[in-house]
N, C-alpha and C positions, 0 to 999 in steps of 0.2 A: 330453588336457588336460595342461597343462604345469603340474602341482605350484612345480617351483621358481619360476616366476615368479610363482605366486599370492602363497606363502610370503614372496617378495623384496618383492612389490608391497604385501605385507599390513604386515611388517615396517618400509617407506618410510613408507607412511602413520600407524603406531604412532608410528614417531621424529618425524614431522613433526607431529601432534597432541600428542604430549607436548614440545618446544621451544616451540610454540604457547602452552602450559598454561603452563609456565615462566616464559618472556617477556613474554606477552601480556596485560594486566592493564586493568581498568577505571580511567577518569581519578578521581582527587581533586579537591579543592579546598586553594586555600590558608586556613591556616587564622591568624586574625587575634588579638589580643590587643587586649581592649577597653578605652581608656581615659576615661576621666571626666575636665572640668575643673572639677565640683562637689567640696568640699571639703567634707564633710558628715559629723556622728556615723551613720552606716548602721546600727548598732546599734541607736542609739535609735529611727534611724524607723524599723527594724525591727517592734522596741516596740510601736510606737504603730501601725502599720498593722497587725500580729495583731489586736490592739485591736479594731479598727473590723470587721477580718473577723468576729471572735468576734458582734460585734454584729450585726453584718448576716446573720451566719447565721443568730439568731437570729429573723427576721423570716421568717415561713412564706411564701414566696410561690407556692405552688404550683398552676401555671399561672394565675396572678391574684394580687392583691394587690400588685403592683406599688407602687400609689401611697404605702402604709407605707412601701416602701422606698426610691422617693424623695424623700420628706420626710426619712429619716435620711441619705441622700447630699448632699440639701441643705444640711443644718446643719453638715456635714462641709467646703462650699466658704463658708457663710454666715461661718464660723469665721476664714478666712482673706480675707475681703471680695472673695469672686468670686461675680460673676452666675451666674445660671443662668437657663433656661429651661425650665419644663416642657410635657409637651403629655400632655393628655386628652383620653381617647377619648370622644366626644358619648354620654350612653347607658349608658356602662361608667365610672362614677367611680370606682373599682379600680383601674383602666388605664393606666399613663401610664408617660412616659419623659423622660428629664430630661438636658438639653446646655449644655456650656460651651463656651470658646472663649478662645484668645489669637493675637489678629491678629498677623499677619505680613507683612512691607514689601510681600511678592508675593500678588499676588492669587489668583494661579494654584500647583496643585501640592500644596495641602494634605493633609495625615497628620488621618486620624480613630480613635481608640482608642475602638473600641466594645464592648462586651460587652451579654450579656443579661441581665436582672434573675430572672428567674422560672425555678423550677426542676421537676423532674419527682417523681411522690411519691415515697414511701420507707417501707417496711415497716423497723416500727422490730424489729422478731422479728432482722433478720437486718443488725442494727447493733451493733457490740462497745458504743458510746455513743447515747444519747439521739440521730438524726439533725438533731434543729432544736434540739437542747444550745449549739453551737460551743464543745464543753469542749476545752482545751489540757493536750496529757500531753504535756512535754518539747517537742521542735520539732515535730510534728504536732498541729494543728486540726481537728477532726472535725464534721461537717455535711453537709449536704445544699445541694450546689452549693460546697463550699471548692473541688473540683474545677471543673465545670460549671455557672457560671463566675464566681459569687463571688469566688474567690481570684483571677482576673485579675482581675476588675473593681479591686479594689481594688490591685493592682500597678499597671493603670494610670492610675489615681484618684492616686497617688501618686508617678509620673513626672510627670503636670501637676502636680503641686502642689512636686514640684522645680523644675519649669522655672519655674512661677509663680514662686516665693519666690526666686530667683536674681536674679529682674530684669532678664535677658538678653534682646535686641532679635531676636526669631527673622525669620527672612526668609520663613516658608511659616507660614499656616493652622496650629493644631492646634485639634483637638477634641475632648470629652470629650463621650462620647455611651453612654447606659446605658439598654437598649430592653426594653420589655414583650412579652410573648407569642413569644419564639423557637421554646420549644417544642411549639409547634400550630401550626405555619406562620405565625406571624407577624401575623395580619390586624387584631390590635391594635396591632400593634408594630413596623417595620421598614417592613412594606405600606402600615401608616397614616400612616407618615412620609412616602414615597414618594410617595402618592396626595394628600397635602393640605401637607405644609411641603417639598415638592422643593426647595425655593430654601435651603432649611440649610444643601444640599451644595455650591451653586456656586460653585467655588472650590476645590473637595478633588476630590484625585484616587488614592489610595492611603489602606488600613484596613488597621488593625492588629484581628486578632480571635481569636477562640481557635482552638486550633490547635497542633500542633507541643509536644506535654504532655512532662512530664516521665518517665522511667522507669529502672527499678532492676532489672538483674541482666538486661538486654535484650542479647544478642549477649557482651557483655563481660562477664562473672562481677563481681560485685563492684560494680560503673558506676552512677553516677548521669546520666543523659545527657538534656539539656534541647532539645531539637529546632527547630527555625525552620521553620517550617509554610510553604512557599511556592504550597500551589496548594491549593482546597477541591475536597473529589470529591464529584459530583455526587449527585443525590439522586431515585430512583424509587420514589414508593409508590404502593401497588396493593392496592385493595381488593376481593376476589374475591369471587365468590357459584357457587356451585355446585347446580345441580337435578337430580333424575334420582327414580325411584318410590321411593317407602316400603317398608317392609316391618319383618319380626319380626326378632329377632335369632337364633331358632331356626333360619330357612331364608333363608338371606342371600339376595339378590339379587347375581347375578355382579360389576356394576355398581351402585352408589347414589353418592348425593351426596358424603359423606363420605371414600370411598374414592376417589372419582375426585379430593379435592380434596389427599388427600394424595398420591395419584398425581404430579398436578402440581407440588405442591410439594418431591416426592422427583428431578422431574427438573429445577426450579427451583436445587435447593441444590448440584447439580452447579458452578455456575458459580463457586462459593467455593473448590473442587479445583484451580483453574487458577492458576499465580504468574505472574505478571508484574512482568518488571523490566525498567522504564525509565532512561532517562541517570539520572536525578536522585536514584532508591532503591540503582541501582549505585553511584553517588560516596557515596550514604552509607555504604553496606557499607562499601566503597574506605577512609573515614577510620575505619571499625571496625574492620579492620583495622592503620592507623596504629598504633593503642595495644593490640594484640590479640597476644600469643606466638604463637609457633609451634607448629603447623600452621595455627591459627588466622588467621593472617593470611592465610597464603597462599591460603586458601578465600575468604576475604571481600573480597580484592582482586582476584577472579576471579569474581565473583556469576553471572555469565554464560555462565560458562565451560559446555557439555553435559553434560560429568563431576561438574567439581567441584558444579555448580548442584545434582546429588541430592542430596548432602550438605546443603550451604546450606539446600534445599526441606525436606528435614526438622527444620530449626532452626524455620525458617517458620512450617509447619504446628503448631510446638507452641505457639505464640504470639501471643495477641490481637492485638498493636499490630504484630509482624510480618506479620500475616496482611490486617490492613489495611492496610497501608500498599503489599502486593502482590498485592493482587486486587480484584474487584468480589465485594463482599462480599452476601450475602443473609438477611437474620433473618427467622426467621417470628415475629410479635409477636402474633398473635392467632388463635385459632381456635374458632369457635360453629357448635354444631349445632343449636344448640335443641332442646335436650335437653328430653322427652318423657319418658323412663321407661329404665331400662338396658337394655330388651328391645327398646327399641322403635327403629328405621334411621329415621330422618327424612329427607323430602324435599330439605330444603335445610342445607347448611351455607355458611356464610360465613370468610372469614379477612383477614388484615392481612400484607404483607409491607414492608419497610424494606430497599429495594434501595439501595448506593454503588457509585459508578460512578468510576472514575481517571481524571482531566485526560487528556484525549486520546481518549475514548468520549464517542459523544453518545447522548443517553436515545434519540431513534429506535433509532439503533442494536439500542440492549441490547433494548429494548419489541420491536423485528421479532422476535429469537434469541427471544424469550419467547414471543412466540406461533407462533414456528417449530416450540417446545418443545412447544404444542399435540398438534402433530398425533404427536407419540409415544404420547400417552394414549389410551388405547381408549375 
């Protein structure tokens, strides 16, 4: 065995891996400066659009009641002498969602700013404020949905209402569009739009919708960084039921329901372990880098890189909105035994999982790996 040429060969390949590292970096984008040709106090409508949020969080919607809150979105456009439309659900007078509109020369190509009205609950134990308060301490608003997605809604409640009051002649569709039931798949809400007023949309071809959130002290120490959300990841849930014998808790059964379902789900939450990085979460590093010191940069402009990537992967892993934004993520959001007595192994357990899935995965896909995942369970 010829030592020196391993050594030489090992050597070549070190130098040509690290000029690689050095050189070789992921694309950016260029990055643009937004200008406005409204001339507007932004202060005041500041102001005035906290205002309306403070109010509107007030308004419980929680998976229902919708139609309280749009009657208060109404009188909000009534204000300004713009139509609306609302639509209820036949059955469910609760139910409803409510759309405007300012035509545009082209018929074709329209932009629709949509949000959802209705929110998800909230244990007020583990709220610093009242959650359905909208009390104001300095520049934070505190509520239920200020985030998801009250607070856009009303950003973009207040972009039409700029373009409105300007009086400028738009050449494409816009639409104000503020939908009941997101959070239960919809079937009051978005589905029932779909299914009975499809002609709303003809004419629009691009949504603006939540997405792309704000965050603080992400990558960048210090950063306030407002993101543009370009693609939605897909969405797998899966309702599980698991059967196997009963028994005591004193003499377990090798196998029962319970255990074979955490089984599953312990080789289910594997898939949250894995990062992936695509063109489009590299270029975001890539521009983290931009504003990022050194060493910093140099890792973040390199997201890819074999090496540097362990690093970067462990930024990742400590990080929610990192961690979605690089894998297909898995929550377990529910698990029922039908609990019996504490001694007692029940036949069946049940559970809930909230699988997301990254643009470029199709739910087949993930669904086969899942039941691939099957057969590792005894």
């Amino acid at each position: 065995m010829n030592w020196k040429k391993i050594v030489f060969g090992f050597l070549g390949a070190l130098v040509l891996f690290l000029l690689y590292t050095i050189f070789v970096t992921e694309k950016g984008i260029q990055s643009i400066n937004p200008t406005t040709k409204f001339k507007r106090d932004y202060g005041k409508i500041a102001e005035e659009a906290s205002k309306d949020l403070q109010t509107y969080l007030k308004i419980q919607t929680v998976r229902g009641n919708e139609k309280q809150a749009v009657l208060f979105l109404k009188s909000l456009f009534d204000k300004r002498g713009i139509k609306t439309r609302i639509f209820e659900v036949p059955g469910k007078p609760e139910r409803a969602s409510i759309m405007a509109e300012i035509k545009g020369t082209d018929p074709e190509g329209g932009l629709i700013l949509t949000n959802h009205i209705d929110v998800v609950e909230a244990d007020p134990s583990e709220w610093d404020e009242a959650p359905f308060s909208g009390v104001r301490k300095g520049d934070r608003i505190y509520g239920r949905g200020a985030v998801d997605m009250k607070g856009l809604g009303i950003m973009e409640l207040y972009a039409f209402f700029l373009i409105h009051d300007s009086g400028m002649k738009l050449k494409k569709n816009l639409m104000y569009l503020a939908v009941a039931d997101e959070e239960s798949r919809s079937e009051f809400g978005m589905r029932f739009l779909i299914a009975n007023h499809k002609e709303i949309f003809n004419g629009y071809e691009f949504v603006h919708n939540e997405g792309g959130i704000g965050t603080k002290d992400v990558v960048v120490k210090g950063s306030k960084i407002f993101n543009i959300q370009h693609a939605e990841k897909g969405i797998i849930w899966l309702d599980l039921k698991s059967e196997d014998i009963s028994g005591h808790g004193s003499t377990p059964p090798i196998q029962y329901a319970a255990l074979n379902l955490i089984d599953f789900l312990s080789e289910l939450k594997k898939m949250n372990e894995v990062v992936i990085i695509k063109d489009e979460t590299a270029s975001f590093f890539y521009q983290m880098g931009e504003v990022s010191p050194f060493p910093n940069s140099f890792v973040l402009k390199r997201s890819r890189n074999p090496l540097l990537g362990i690093v970067l992967n462990g930024v990742i892993r400590s990080n929610k909105h990192l961690r979605a934004m690089t894998s297909n993520t898995v929550s377990i959001t529910g698990i029922d035994t039908h609990q019996a007595g504490i001694n007692v192994i029940t036949s069946k357990t049940e559970g809930m999982v909230d699988i997301r899935i990254l643009p470029g995965f199709s739910e087949n896909e993930i669904f086969e790996k899942i039941k691939n995942s099957l057969k590792n369970i005894e």
